[in-house]
Structures are given as C-alpha cells and as structure tokens.
N, C-alpha and C positions, 0 to 999 in steps of 0.2 A: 504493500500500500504506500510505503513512502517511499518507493521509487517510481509509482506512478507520479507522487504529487510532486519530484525530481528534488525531494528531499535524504536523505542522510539522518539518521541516528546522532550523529556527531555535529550535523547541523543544525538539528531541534535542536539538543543540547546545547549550543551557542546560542542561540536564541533565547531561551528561557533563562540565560546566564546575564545575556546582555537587557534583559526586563527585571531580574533582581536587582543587578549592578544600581538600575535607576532609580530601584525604593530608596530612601535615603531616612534614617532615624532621625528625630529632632527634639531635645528634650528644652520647652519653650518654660522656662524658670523665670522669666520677665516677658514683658511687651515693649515693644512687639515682641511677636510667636515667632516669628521668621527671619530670619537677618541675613542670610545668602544669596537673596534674591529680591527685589520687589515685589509686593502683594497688594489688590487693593479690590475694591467693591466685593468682599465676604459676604457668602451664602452659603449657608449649611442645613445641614439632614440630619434627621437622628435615623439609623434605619437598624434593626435589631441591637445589638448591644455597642453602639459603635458612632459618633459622627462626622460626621465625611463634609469638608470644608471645601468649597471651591473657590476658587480667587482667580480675579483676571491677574495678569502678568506684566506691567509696567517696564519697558525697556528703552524709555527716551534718554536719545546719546544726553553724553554730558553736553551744556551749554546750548542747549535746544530747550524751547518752550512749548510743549504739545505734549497731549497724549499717544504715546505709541504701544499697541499693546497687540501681541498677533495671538495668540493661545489664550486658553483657560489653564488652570492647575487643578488639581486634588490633591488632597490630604485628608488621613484620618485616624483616629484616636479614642481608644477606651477608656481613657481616664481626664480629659481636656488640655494635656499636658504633657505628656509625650505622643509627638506625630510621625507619623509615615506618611513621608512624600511620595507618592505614587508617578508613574511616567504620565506627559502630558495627555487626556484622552480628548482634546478638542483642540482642533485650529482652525484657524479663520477659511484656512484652503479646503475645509472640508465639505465648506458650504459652495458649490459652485455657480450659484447666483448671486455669490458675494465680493466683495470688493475686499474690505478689510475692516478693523477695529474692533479686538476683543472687549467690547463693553460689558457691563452690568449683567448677569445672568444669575439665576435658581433653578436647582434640582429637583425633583419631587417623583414619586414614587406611586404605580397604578396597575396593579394587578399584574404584577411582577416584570415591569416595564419600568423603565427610568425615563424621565422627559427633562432635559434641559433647556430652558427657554434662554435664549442669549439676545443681544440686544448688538444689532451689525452693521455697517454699511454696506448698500445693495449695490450692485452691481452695475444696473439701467434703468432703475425708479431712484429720482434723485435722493436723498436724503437717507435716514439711519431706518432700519428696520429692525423686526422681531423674529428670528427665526426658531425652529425646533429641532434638537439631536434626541435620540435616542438609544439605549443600550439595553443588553439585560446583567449589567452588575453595576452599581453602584460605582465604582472604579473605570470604565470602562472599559474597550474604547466604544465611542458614540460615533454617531453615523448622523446625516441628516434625515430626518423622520419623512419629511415632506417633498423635496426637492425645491422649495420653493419658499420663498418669505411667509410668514403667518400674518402676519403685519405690515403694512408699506405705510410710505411719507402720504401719502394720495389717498388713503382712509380716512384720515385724522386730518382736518383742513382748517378749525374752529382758533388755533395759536398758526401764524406765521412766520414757523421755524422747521429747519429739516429734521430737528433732532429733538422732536418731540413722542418719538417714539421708540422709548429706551427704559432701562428697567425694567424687563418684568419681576414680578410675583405672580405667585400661585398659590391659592388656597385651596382644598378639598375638604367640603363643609360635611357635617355627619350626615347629611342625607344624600352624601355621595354625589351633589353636584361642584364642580370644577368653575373657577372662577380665575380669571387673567388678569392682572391688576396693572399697569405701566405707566407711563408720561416723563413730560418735563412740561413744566409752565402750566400744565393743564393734565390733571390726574386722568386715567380711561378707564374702562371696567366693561369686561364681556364674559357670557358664561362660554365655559368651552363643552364642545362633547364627551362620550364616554371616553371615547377615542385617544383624546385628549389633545390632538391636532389638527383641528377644526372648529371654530365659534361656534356656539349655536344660539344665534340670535345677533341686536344690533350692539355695535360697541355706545358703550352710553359712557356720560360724564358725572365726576363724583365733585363735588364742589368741598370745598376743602381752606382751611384756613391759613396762607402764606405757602404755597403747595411750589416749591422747584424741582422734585425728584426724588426717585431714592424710595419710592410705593414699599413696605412691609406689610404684608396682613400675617395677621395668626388671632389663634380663637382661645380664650380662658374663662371656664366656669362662667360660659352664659355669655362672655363680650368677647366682641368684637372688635382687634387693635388693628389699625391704619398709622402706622410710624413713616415718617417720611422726611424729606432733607427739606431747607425752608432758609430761607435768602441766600446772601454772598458774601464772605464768605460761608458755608455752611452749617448753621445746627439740625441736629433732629429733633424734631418734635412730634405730637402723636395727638390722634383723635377716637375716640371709642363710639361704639354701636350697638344696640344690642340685633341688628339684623346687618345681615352683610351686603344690603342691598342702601344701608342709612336709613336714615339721616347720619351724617358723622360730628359728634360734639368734639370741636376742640379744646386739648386737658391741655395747652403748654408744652415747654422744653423739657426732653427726655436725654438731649448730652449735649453739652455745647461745643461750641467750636474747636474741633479739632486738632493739635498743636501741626505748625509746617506744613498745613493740607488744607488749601481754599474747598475741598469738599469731604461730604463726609456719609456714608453709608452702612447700613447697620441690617444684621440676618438677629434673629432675637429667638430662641429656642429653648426648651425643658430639658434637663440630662438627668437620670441617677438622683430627682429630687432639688437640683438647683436649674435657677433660671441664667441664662446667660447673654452681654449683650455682647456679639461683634461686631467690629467695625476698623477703619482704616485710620490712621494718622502718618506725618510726615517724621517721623521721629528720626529714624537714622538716615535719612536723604541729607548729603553732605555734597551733591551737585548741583545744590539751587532752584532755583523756582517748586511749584509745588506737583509734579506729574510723576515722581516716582516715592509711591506709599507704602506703607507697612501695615499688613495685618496683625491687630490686637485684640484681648477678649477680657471682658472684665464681669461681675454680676451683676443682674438682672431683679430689684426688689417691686413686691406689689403693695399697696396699701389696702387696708379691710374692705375699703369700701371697691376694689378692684384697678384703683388709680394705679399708674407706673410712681413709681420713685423714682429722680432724676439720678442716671447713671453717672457715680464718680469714676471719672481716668484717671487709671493708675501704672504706676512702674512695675509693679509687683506683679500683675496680674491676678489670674486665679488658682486655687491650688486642685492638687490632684481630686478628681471627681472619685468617689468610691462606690 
C-alpha cells in the first residue's frame, strides 16, 4: 500500500518526525504567554479536557507600520499554563479566493466538525471578508469549508468602509441554533444553518453602545455577554441580554486600554471552575509602532447580580488550572 501511494516506511517516518519537531512546549509563568513569536486577536475553545488557543501571527518587518499577518496559530493546554504549540493549521493560501491578511478569527465545534470563521481579504470583491475552514480535530489541519467567502464587503453597505466585515464570533445557543456575530463600526448578526456554512436568514444589525470591533458572545446562567472593542485607542467593554437576539444593555468597561497596543481583543471562557479573560497587549514589541502583539490571559470575575468585574492586567498572569 505505501508503494502504491510512492511512499516508504522511512519516509512516513520523516514525516511524523518533522510534525513532532514543530510541537514546541511553552511553560507561560508571566504574560505575555508567548514571547518567541508575535501573537495577537486570541480565540479559544475548551473542547474535552483541554483548551486550544488560536492566534493570528503578526510578522510586520521592523520599521514598517501595518499589519502583516499571513497564518493562524494553535496552541493548547490542560492546565492554562503550560502550552503546546502545535504546527500552523491555516494560511491565508488556503483560501483561494483570497488575497491575504490573517485577521480576527474563532473556533467552535459541531457534531464532530470544527468551523473556523477567519476574517480575510478577498480576492475580487473589494474589501475584507469572512471566510470558513474546516477540520475534524481541533488541531488541525483545516481546509476551506466552502470554497468561497461566507461574507463579502457588498453584503454589508449600511458603514462606508471595506473592513467592516471582520471579526467573527460564534455562538451555539442551547437550542442548538448557531448565530454569527462580526463588524467594525457597525456590529452584524445572522443565524447560521445546521450546517454551519450557510446563513439562514437576513444579516440584521445589533445597535450597541460605542461599538468599533472585536464582537465576543458567550452565554452564563440565563445572560447573554456581547464584549466588544470601543474607541481609539482600544478598550473592551460589554453589554448583557437576556435573549441573544437583544435588546443589548450597556454595563461599561470590562479592561482598559491595553499597554503598547492601539487595539485590543478579548476570547472570554470557563476552565476547570475558573473564568478566564484573553487578550492581546504590546508588551514585548521592542520595534515600535503598535502591529506586533502578545498574547496574555488573566481572570475573568462575575458579580451576584451576573455583572463582569472589570478585568485587572497583570505581569503575573494566571496560575496552573487544576
């Protein structure tokens, strides 16, 4: 059989040698988690006993001001503090109605299917679009789901900008409908199919209070959080629901401005009995301007009445989850 597929025993074996090589341990004892590479707009999973980090990949030369980012990354960890970098399972090349810029993306998980929603530049519809990968592990590698943008600049016409359609989130609500969250300047919101690459229905609008990016949803004991990025430089801030469809009441700032990083984005998840916020800052960027960020994690408190407590950044980070 492996000389039909003009492989070699010794060649598998190379193979499986040269994808170990690339796991790489990381034991993250301060924040940033990461400091060998740039990291920036964090989105994570929890998917059985384990959660799996994705990060875009920041590679703007020195003394260039722009974002350059061509991959996604993974990384994942049983305890929130020691990670394993995993090889890259997404690049921009994978999408071949795409142009370029690994922007803002979320994982999420659906009848043993993985959906990464990424957030790209297209190809021949001018402007930033939303596309879909797909795997079946968590790790990858992913593949594009559709062949084709899920989202284009020329859906969305209501803000006069190309790149108003970036960031997704994904919520999957207990009644098992799928809901797409995204924007810049102007939040969107569509439900998606079972399928889970396909809308099903119109994209509508979520009016929101100082809204520039950076959509979060997740759902606790009854509410409904919409955490989102909100002026220039960037905080997060956050609005609660108790229906995922709104009204959204705005609570206020959830973490303020992030040190070295005119922006700031935040994945917000349950582990092992703690809540956790991630998100990006410029901490060890020592080439100037703000486009190459670091992933950090710090905790996540709720108040009785369901409000967030305002997330402190810290040096220290978080310690080992048990």
């Amino acid at each position: 059989m492996l000389k039909k597929l003009g492989l070699s025993i010794l060649t598998l074996s190379m193979i499986q040698l040269v994808g170990k090589a690339q796991e790489k341990i990381i034991t993250a004892t301060a924040n940033p988690i990461i400091t060998d590479k740039y990291t920036a707009d964090p989105a994570a999973y929890v998917y059985k006993d384990s959660v799996y980090l994705y990060t875009g990949h920041d590679v703007c030369p020195k003394g260039k001001d722009r974002y350059e980012m061509h991959e996604w990354l993974v990384y994942s960890s049983a305890d929130m503090v020691t990670w394993k970098e995993h090889p890259s399972p997404l690049n921009v090349k994978d999408f071949a109605w795409a142009k370029d810029d690994a922007w803002a993306s979320q994982v999420i998980e659906r009848d043993g299917k993985f959906y990464w929603y990424v957030a790209i530049s297209h190809g021949t519809i001018h402007g930033k679009s939303i596309g879909v990968a797909v795997a079946d592990n968590p790790r990858g590698p992913f593949k594009d789901a559709i062949g084709k943008a899920l989202i284009t600049n020329d859906m969305t016409t209501d803000v006069k900008i190309s790149w108003d359609d970036i960031d997704p989130t994904v919520i999957i609500d207990d009644d098992g409908q799928a809901y797409l969250f995204w924007g810049n300047q102007q939040c969107y919101y569509a439900k998606l199919k079972r399928n889970m690459i396909e809308l099903d229905g119109p994209i509508q609008k979520v009016t929101l209070t100082g809204f520039t990016e950076a959509p979060w949803v997740h759902k606790r004991k009854g509410w409904y959080y919409l955490s989102y990025a909100s002026g220039f430089p960037e905080k997060i801030v956050y609005a609660m629901s108790k229906n995922v469809n709104g009204p959204w009441e705005y609570k206020g700032i959830l973490n303020e401005v992030a040190g070295n990083s005119n922006t700031n984005h935040q994945a917000i998840i349950d582990f092992k009995g703690k809540s956790y916020f991630i998100y990006h800052n410029g901490a060890i960027n020592t080439d100037g301007g703000s486009y190459r960020r670091s992933v950090c994690i710090d905790y996540l408190n709720y108040n009785s009445d369901g409000t967030m407590k305002r997330v402190i950044m810290t040096s220290e980070g978080v310690k080992k989850a048990k």
